[in-house]
N, C-alpha and C positions, 0 to 999 in steps of 0.2 A: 579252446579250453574244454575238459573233458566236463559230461556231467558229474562224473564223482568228484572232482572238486570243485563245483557250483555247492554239491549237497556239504562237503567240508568247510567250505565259506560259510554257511550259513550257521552249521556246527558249533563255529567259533565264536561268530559273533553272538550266538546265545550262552557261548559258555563269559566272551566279556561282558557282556551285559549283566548276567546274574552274579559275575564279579563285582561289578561297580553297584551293584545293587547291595550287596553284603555290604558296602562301605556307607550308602546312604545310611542302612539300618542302623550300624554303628553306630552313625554321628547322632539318629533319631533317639536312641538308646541311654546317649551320655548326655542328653541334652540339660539336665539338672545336675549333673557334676562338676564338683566345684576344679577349677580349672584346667577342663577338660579343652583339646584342642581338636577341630573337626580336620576329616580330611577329604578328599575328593581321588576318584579313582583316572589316572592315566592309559587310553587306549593308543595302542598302535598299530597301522596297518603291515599285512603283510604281503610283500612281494611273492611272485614265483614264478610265472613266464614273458619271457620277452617275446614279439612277435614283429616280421621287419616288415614295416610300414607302405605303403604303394609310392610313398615319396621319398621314399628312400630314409628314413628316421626310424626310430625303436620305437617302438608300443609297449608296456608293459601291463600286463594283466595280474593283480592281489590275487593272493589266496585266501582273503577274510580279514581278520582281526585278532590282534592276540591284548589280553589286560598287561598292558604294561607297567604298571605299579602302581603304591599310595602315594600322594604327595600332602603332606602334611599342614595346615594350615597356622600359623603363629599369631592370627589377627589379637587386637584386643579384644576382652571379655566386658560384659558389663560388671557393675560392683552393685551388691550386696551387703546395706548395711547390718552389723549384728552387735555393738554394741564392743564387744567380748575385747579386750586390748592386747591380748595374742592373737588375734583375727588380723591377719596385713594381707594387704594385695600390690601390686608391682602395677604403676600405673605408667607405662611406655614396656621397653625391652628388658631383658634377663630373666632371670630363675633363680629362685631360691638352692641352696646345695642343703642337700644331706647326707648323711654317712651314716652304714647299718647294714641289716641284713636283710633283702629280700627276692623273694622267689629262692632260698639257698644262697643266692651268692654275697659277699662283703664288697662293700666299695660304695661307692660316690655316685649319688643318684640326684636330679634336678627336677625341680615342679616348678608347677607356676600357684600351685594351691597351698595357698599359708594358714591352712587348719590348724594351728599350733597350740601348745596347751604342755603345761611345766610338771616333771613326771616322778615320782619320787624321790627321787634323789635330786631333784632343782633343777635340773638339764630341760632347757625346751625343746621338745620334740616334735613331731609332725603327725599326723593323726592313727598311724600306724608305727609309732615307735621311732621312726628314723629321727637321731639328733640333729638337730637344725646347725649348721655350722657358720662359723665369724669369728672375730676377734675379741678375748676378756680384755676386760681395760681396769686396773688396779686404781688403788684410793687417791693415788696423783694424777689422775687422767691419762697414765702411758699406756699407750691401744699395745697389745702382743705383735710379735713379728710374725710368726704363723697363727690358720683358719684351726679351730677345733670347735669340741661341742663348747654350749655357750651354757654356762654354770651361774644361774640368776636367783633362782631361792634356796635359803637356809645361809644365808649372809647377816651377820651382823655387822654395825656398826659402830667404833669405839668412842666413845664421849669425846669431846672437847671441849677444852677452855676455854673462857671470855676471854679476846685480847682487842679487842675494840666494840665502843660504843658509841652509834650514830644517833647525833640527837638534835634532830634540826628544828629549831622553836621560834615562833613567832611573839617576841614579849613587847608589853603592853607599858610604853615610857609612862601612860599616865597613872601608874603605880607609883604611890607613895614611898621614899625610902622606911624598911622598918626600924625596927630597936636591931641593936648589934647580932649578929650572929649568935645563936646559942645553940647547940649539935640537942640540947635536951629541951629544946622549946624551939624547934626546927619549923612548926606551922606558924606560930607567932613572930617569929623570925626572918621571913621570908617571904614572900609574892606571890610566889608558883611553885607549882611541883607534878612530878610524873613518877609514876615506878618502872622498872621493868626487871628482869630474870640475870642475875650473872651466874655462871657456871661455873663451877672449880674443877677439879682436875678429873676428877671422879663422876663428871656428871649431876653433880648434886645442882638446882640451882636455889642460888640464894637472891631473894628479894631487895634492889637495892631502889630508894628514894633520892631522885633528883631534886636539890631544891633552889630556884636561883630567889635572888638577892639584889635588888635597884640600891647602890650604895647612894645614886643620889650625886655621883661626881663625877663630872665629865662624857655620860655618857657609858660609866662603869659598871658591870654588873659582876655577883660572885656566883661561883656557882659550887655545890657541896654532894656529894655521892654517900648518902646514909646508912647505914644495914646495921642491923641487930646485932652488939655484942656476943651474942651467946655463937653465933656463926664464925666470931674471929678467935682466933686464937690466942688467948690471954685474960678475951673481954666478959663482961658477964651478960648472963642474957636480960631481957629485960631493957637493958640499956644502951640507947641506939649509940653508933661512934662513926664520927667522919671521917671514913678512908678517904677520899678522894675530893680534890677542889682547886680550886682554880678562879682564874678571872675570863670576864668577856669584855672586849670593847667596841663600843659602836661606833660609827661617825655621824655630825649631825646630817646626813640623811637617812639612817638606820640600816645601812653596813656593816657587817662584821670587818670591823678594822682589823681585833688582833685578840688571842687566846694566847690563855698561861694556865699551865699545870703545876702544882706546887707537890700535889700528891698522890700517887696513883696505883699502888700496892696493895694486892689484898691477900691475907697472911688466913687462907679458910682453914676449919680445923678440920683434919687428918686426910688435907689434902696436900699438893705442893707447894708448898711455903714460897713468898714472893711472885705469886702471882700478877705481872702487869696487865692491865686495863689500860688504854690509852681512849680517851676519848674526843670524837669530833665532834665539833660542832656548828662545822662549815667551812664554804671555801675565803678565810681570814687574807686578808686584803694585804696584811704586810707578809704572807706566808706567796706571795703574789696570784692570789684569785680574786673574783669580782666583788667578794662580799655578799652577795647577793643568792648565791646559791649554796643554802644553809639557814642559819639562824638570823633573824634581824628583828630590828627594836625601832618601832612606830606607834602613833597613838591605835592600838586595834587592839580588839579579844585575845587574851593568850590563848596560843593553838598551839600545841605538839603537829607540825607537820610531818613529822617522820623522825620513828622512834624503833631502834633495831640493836641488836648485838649478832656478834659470832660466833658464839658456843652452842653446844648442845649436849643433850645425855645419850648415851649411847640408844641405839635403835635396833631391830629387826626385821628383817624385809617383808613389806605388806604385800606391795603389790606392785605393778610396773606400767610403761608405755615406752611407745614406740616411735619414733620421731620420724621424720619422711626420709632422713638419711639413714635411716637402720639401728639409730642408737638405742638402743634399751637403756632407759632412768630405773631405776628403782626406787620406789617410794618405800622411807622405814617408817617406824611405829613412833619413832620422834617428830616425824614431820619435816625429815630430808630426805633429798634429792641426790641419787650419786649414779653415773653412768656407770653400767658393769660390763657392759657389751656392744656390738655392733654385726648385724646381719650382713653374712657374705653374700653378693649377689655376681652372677656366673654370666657373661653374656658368651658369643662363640661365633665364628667366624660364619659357619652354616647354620642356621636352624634345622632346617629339613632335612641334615646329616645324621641328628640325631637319633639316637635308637625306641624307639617306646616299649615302654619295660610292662605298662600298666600301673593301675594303680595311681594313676596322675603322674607316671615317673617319666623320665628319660635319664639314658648314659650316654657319657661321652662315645665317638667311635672316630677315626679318621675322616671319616666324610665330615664330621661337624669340628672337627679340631680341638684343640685343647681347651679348659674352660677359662676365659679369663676374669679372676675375682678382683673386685672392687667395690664400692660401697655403693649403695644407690644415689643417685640423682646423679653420678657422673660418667662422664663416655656414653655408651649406646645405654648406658642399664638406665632404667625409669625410677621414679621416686617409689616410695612406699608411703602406701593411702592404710594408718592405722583402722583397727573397727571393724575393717569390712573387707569382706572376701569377691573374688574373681570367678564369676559366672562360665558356664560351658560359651562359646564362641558360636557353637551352633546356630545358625538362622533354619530356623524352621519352615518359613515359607521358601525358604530357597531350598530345601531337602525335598517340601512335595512337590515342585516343579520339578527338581531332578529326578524324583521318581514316577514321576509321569512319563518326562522324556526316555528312560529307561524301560521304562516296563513297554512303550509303544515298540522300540527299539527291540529287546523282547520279540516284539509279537510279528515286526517286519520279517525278523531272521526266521523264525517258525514257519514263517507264509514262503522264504525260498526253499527253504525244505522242502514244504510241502510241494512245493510247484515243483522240485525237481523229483522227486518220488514219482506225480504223477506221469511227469516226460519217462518216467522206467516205466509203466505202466504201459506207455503208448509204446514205446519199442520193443516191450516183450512181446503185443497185439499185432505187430508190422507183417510175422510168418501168417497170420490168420486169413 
């Protein structure tokens, strides 16, 4: 093998070394970027003469070293909590999709960095503009059949009606029966009572009084739903009127044996007329439940155990969270909950097919094959860790070991250099 390519072996291997050195820098570079992926440089050697052997076999002698590529790394990141409920991180495999413009071009770009943050017009976006893409899911809970941007503020929501109220109470047998029912002497008339909100059609809610009633027979109690004339249509204000009533019965263990609805209509004014209410008040033994989960009647304290309705007045969207499977809730100004969306999450046959665009991005390309969307926590994709964001992958102490082992690597190739410069030196000398 000639001296001149002793002196091009060495050539090379300083040009692979200050290659893979550029790459440590990188990874040192991004080490505080939010889901930044390191990478590690690929060397390979190079053949170029064969030589036949004294035993009769091939010898072959390299020409050096050529940098043969990056190779990308996809490990997990650590998490970083921040608080902020557009802040998600992907704890196992996939990437986030977005859709937008960057470096000039349109199209479909992947991170793993869920910088996100909601952009004037209500769209989440990703810290540079790209809309976060997934599935809207309407006020019946139907997810969309295709991925687009995810439209979450500047939502309202439409009031509704009371049509059921949960009243599960614990009464107190050693309660005397009182004087007859009277709707206008309702505290003297009665044992106990609770309030809570019905809602008419409009949102409005109206205050109604529950009041029950120890008839004193058999284990009977009545039960009466009160509200203010002035609320019903006909009635005058001022003066309370029983819309709603009914019976309860125990058994002598203190079981709901059995409820009766006699009336249950509320006629609000300039609302929708015939409003029903139905009201529970546990799981009634001849309706075939236990009895026991719900209202029941023993010698003890009266307690309201659970006391609820299902209306509301309409709302506007406060604010949101994000569930481990990608669902965005929306929190409105009423104090509901409504799913509006769902984060697309991208997994792909190659990682390291992927193209790096910058910017925490990647695109599709043949080497990494198509993306396949689905929701998190299923197939290869990972859950989503609301709050907190995905740290650079970088190990730092493994960056200045490798740059140690590089930079010596470096300084070997220099040294054949030099060493074959000076063999030209002696052979120029040889005439002398």
């Amino acid at each position: 093998m000639s001296i001149t390519a002793t002196l091009y072996s060495g050539a090379s291997g300083l040009d692979a070394q200050g290659e893979a050195l550029a790459v440590v820098g990188d990874n040192i570079a991004n080490v505080n970027t939010v889901g930044f992926k390191g990478s590690r440089g690929i060397f390979d050697d190079v053949l170029g003469l064969a030589v036949q052997g004294s035993s009769g076999g091939t010898s072959q002698i390299g020409l050096g070293v050529r940098f043969g590529g990056v190779e990308q790394l996809f490990t997990q990141g650590s998490f970083q909590s921040t608080g902020k409920s557009t802040d998600v991180a992907l704890d196992g495999g996939g990437f986030f999709m977005l859709n937008g413009n960057h470096g000039g071009v349109n199209g479909n770009y992947f991170t793993r960095s869920g910088q996100f943050h909601i952009n004037a017009q209500g769209i989440l976006v990703s810290a540079d503009g790209l809309q976060v893409q997934g599935w809207g899911i309407d006020p019946t809970g139907k997810m969309s059949g295709a991925s687009g941007p995810l439209q979450v503020a500047g939502r309202t929501q439409p009031p509704k009606a009371s049509s059921k109220v949960s009243a599960f109470a614990a009464l107190d047998t050693r309660a005397a029966p009182p004087p007859p029912w009277d709707t206008t002497k309702a505290d003297s008339t009665s044992n106990f009572s609770t309030s809570l909100p019905i809602y008419d059609s409009l949102g409005n809610p109206h205050t109604a009084q529950v009041f029950y009633r120890n008839t004193g027979v058999n284990g009977t109690w009545e039960w009466h739903a009160v509200v203010d004339g002035g609320d019903i249509q006909g009635g005058t204000k001022g003066t309370p009127l029983d819309v709603a009533h009914g019976s309860l019965a125990f058994s002598n263990t203190g079981a709901l044996s059995q409820t009766t609805t006699a009336a249950n209509t509320f006629n609000f004014v300039g609302a929708a007329p015939g409003q029903v209410v139905n009201f529970d008040f546990g799981d009634a033994i001849a309706a075939g439940g236990s009895g026991l989960k719900g209202s029941t009647a023993s010698a003890q304290t009266f307690t309201m155990n659970s006391l609820d309705q299902d209306g509301h007045a309409s709302g506007n969207f406060n604010s949101l969270s994000i569930t481990s499977d990608g669902t965005i809730e929306g929190v409105f100004t009423n104090g509901q909950h409504q799913a509006l969306g769902r984060l697309a999450v991208a997994s792909f046959n190659s990682e390291t097919g992927l193209h790096r665009e910058g910017g925490a991005l990647w695109s599709a390309t043949t080497a990494s094959g198509v993306p396949n969307l689905g929701s998190a926590s299923t197939g290869p994709r990972g859950q989503l860790v609301s709050g907190v964001l995905e740290q650079s992958n970088v190990d730092l102490t493994q960056q200045f070991v490798d740059m140690i082992a590089l930079q010596r690597g470096f300084q070997a190739n220099s040294k054949t250099i030099q060493t074959t410069d000076e063999n030209y030196v002696t052979l120029t000398q040889l005439k002398r």
